[in-house]
N, C-alpha and C positions, 0 to 999 in steps of 0.2 A: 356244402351240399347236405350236410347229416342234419343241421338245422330246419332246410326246406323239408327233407321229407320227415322229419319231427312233427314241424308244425302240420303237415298236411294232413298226419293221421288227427292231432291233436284240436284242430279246427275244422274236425269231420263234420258238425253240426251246426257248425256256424255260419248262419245265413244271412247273416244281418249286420256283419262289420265289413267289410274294407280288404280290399287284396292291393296291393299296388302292381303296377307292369312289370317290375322286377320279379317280385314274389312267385306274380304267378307263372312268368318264363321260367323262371329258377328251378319250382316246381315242376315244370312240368319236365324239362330237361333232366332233374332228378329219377322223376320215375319214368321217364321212357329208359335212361341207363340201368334203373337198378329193375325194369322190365327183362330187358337186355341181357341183363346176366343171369339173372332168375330163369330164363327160357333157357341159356347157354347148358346152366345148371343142371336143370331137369330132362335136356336132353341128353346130357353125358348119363348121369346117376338112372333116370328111367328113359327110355328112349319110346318114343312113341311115333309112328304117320299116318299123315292122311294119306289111302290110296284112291281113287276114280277107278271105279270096275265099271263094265258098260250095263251089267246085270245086277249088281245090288248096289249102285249109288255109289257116296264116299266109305269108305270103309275105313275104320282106327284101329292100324296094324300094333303092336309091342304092347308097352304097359300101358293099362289105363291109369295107372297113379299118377305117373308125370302129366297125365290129361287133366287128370281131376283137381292136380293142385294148381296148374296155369286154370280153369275153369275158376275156381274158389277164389283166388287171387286178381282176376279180372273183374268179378261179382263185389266185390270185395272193397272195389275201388269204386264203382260209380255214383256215391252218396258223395264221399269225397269230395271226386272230381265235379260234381255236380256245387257242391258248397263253393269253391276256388273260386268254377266259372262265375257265381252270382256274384259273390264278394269282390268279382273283376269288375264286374258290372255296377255295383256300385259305386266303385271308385272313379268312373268315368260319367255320373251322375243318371245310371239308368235306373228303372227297376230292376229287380230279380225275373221278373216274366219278360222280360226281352229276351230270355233264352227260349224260349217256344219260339221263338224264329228261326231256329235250327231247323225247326218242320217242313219250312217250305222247300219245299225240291229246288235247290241248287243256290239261289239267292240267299237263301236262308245261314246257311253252313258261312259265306262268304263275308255276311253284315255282323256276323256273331266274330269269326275270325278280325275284322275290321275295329270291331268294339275291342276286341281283347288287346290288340296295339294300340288303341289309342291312349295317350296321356289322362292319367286322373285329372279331375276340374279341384280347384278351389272349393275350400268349405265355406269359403265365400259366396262362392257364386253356386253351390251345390244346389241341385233338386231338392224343395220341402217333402219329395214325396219317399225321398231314401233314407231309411236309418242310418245317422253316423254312429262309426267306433267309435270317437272320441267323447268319452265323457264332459259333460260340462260343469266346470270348474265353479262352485259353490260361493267362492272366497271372492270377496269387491275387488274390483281391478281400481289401482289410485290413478286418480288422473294425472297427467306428464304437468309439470312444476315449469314456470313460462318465468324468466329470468326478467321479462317486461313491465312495469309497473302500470295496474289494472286502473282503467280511469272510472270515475263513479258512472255511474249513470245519468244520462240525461232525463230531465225534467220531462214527463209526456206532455204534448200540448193535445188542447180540447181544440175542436173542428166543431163552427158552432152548425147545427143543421137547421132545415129553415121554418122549422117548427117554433125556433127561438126570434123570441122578439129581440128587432136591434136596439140595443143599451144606447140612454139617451146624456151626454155629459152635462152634469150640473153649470147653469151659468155663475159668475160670480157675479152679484150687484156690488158696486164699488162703494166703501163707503165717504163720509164726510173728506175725513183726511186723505186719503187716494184723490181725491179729484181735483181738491187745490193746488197741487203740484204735479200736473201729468210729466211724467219722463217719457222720451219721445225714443223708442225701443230702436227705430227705423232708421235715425239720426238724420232728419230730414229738413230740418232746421238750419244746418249748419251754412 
């Protein structure tokens, strides 16, 4: 858990890589607990409430310290949490501005929730319109070595088209000696 909330300060600014589903549940369950105890904290050491009077509103009875540093602490985190959600979002092959669907009164909260469960996609099949984390690797990838013995290539043949005149075969005239002995190819003599 001390890793999520590491990285979560540490990738305040980053909007443009990748969060996976783990990550971001991980995180988030990190800081609602160390939310958790931080309010436990600040209510023991400063104790503060809200009260409801019918004539001046809410009113903040005890210290304002304990107010101001759960106020600071909340302000504090919405860059953040704002980076996590997009980097979720990428991973599932959205933009970043599908979070403005948040906006919409009621649907909106529910399709952003819906995105944040879903399975990341393949960097295969990824969106060209989201920046990946993953660097791309500079170095020639070798091709896989085929234990097959590779046959030549075949001869192309020509397709004559019909622009081309048909070729005409030489006759042979037969001469002197040819004709006084015809051999009869057909054996029709016999």
């Amino acid at each position: 858990m001390v890793n999520y909330f590491k990285n979560y300060w540490l990738k305040a600014f980053d909007f443009k890589g990748k969060a996976s589903r783990k990550e971001y549940w991980m995180t988030f369950l990190t800081m609602t607990v160390f939310e958790i105890i931080l309010l436990i904290i600040i209510g023991i050491v400063f104790p503060f409430q809200y009260k409801l009077t019918l004539d001046k509103g809410i009113v903040l009875t005890g210290s304002p310290i304990g107010f101001w540093i759960e106020r600071i602490y909340s302000y504090a985190t919405i860059i953040p949490s704002f980076s996590i959600v997009i980097r979720r979002l990428h991973d599932i092959g959205k933009s970043g501005w599908h979070f403005l669907m948040v906006l919409i009164p009621i649907a909106g909260p529910i399709i952003i929730l819906v995105y944040l469960c879903t399975k990341g996609v393949d960097t295969d099949t990824q969106s060209t319109n989201v920046v990946s984390a993953a660097p791309v690797s500079q170095e020639p990838v070798a091709a896989p070595v085929s234990q097959e013995p590779v046959a030549a290539p075949a001869e192309p043949t020509v397709v004559p088209t019909q622009d081309v005149a048909p070729t005409v075969e030489p006759t042979v005239v037969p001469t002197a000696d040819q004709t006084e002995n015809p051999v009869d190819t057909n054996n029709t003599n016999i």
